[in-house]
C-alpha beads as a LAMMPS data file, in Angstrom:
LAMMPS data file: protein, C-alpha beads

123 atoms
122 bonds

1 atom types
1 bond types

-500.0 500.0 xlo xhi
-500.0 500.0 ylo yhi
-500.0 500.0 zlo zhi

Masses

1 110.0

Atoms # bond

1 1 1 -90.181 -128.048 -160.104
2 1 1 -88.578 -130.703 -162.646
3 1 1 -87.313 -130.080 -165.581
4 1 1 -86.981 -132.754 -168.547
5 1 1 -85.660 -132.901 -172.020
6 1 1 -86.319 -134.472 -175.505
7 1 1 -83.658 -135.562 -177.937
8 1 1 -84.996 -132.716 -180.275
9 1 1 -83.988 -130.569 -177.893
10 1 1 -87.182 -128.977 -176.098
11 1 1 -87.718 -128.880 -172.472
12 1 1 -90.546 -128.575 -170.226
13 1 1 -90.347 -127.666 -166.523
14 1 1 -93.698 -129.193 -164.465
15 1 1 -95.573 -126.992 -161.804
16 1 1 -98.060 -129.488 -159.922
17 1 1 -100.100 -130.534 -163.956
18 1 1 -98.504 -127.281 -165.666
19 1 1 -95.848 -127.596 -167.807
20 1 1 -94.056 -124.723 -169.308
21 1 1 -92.125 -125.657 -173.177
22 1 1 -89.468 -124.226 -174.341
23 1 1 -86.040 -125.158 -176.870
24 1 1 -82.713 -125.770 -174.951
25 1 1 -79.934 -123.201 -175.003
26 1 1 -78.651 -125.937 -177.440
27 1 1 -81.509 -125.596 -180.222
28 1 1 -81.150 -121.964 -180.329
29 1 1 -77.526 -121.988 -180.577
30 1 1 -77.951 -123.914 -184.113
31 1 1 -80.520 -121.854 -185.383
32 1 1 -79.523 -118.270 -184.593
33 1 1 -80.614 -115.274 -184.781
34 1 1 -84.812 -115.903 -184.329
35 1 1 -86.956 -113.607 -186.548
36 1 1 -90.417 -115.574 -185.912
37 1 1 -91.985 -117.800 -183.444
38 1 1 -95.783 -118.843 -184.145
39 1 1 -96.995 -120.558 -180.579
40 1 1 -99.926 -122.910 -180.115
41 1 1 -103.231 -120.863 -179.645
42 1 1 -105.194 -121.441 -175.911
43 1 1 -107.305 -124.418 -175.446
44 1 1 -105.364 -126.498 -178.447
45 1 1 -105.235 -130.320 -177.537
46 1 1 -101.641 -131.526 -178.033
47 1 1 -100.599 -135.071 -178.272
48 1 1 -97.051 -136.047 -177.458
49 1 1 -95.483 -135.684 -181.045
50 1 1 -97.296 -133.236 -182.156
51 1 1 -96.107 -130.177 -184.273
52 1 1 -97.174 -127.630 -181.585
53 1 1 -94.979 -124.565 -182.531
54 1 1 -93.142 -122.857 -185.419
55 1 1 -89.623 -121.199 -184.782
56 1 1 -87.854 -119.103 -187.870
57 1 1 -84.589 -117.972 -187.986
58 1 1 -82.111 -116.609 -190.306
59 1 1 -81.004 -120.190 -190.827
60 1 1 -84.018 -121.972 -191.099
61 1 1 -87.489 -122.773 -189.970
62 1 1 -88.172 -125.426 -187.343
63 1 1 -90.944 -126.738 -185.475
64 1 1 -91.332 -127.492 -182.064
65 1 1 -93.177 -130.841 -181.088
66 1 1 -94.975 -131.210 -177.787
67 1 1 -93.207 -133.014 -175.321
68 1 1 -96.070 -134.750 -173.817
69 1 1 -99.998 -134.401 -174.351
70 1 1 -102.251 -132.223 -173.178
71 1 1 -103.918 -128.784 -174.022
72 1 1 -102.602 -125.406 -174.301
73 1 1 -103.797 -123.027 -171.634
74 1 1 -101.314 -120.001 -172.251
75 1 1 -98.891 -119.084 -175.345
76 1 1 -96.215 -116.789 -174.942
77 1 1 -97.338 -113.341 -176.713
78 1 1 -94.373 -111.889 -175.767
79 1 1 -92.479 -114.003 -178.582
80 1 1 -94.769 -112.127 -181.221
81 1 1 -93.351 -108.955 -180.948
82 1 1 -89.957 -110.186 -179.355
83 1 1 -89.001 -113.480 -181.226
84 1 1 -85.388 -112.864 -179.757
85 1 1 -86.433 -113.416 -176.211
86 1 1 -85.660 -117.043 -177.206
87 1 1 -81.608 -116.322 -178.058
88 1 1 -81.473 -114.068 -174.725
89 1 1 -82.961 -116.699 -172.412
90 1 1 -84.609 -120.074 -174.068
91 1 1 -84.690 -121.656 -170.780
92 1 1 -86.459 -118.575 -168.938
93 1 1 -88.400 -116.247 -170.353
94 1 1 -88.170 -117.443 -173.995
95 1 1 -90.564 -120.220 -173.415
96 1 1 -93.370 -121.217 -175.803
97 1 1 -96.234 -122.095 -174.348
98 1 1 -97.683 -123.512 -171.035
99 1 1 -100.497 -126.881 -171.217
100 1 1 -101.839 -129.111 -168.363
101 1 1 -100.891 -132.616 -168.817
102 1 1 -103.049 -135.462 -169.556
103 1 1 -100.873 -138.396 -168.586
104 1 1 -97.630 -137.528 -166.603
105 1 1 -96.127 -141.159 -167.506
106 1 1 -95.119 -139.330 -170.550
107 1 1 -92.351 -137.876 -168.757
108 1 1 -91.044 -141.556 -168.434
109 1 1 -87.875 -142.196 -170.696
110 1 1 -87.381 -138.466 -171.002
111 1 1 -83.867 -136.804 -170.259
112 1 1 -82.823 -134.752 -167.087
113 1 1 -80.678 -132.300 -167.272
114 1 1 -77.347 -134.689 -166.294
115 1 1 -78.700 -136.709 -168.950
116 1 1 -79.508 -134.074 -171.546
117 1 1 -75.934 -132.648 -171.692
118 1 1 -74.347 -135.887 -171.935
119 1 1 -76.292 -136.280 -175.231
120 1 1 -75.579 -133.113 -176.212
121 1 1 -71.902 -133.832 -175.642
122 1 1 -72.019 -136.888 -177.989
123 1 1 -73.285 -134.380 -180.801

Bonds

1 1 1 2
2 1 2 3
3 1 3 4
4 1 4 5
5 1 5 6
6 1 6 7
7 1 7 8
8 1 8 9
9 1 9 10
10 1 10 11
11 1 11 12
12 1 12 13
13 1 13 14
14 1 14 15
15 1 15 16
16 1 16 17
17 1 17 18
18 1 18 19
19 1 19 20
20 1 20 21
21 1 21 22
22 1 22 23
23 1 23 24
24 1 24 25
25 1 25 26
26 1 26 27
27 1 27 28
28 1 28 29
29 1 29 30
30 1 30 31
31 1 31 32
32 1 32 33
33 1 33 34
34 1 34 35
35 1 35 36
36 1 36 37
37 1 37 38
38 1 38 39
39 1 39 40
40 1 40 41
41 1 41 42
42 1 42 43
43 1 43 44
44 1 44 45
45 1 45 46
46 1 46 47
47 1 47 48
48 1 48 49
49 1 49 50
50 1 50 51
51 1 51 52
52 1 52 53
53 1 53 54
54 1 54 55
55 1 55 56
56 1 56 57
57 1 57 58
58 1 58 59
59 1 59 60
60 1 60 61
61 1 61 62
62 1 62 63
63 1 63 64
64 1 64 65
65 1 65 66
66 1 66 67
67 1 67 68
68 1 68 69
69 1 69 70
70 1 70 71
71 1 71 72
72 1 72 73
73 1 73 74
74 1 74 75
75 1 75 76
76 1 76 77
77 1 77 78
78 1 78 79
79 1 79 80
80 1 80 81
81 1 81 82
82 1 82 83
83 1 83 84
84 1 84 85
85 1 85 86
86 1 86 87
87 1 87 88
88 1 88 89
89 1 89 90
90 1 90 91
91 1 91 92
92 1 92 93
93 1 93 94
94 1 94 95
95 1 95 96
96 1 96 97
97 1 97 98
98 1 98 99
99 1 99 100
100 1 100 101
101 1 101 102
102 1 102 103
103 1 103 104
104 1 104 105
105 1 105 106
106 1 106 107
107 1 107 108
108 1 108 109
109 1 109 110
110 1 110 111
111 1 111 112
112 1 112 113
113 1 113 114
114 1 114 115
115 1 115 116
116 1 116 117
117 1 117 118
118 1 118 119
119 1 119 120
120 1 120 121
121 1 121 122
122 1 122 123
């Protein structure tokens, strides 16, 4: 499995067309404590950019764009009840949702994880 990174600090780890998005250690470090997470609902088309989740915390509310396009086929209902899960493990099993891709060239330009915590580094 691979495992890329945005400069607004979401990842998304691809299984075969699946990929799996979450926020970086990183993202939840700077927001806190999470009280809320709203996740894209099944069968939502995404396009690369797009606002595709909501994450509240003490701090602030942030969205969460999609990394690439494609369309959501799971959401993480766990985060509904247990919004923390993403300050415990936002790499594991604090992800947001999971969506088959519709054009894996969108991983082009994106960061690995050498590359990712250089950036973060610089910040």
């Amino acid at each position: 499995m691979s495992r890329y990174f945005t400069e607004d600090h979401e990842w998304i780890e691809l299984d075969g067309e699946i990929g799996t998005v979450g926020i970086t250690e990183y993202a939840q470090e700077q927001l806190g404590d999470i009280v809320f997470v709203d996740v894209p609902d099944e069968g939502k088309e995404l396009t690369k950019g797009d606002e595709a989740a909501v994450v509240e915390s003490v701090k602030a509310a942030s969205d969460v764009y999609a990394p690439v396009s494609g369309t959501v086929i799971e959401g993480n209902a766990a985060l509904a009840d247990t919004p923390g899960l993403v300050n415990e493990d936002p790499e594991g099993d604090g992800w947001f949702f999971k969506l088959t891709l519709t054009d894996t060239g969108e991983l082009d330009g994106m960061m690995d994880e050498v590359a990712y915590e250089a950036f973060v580094a610089k910040l």
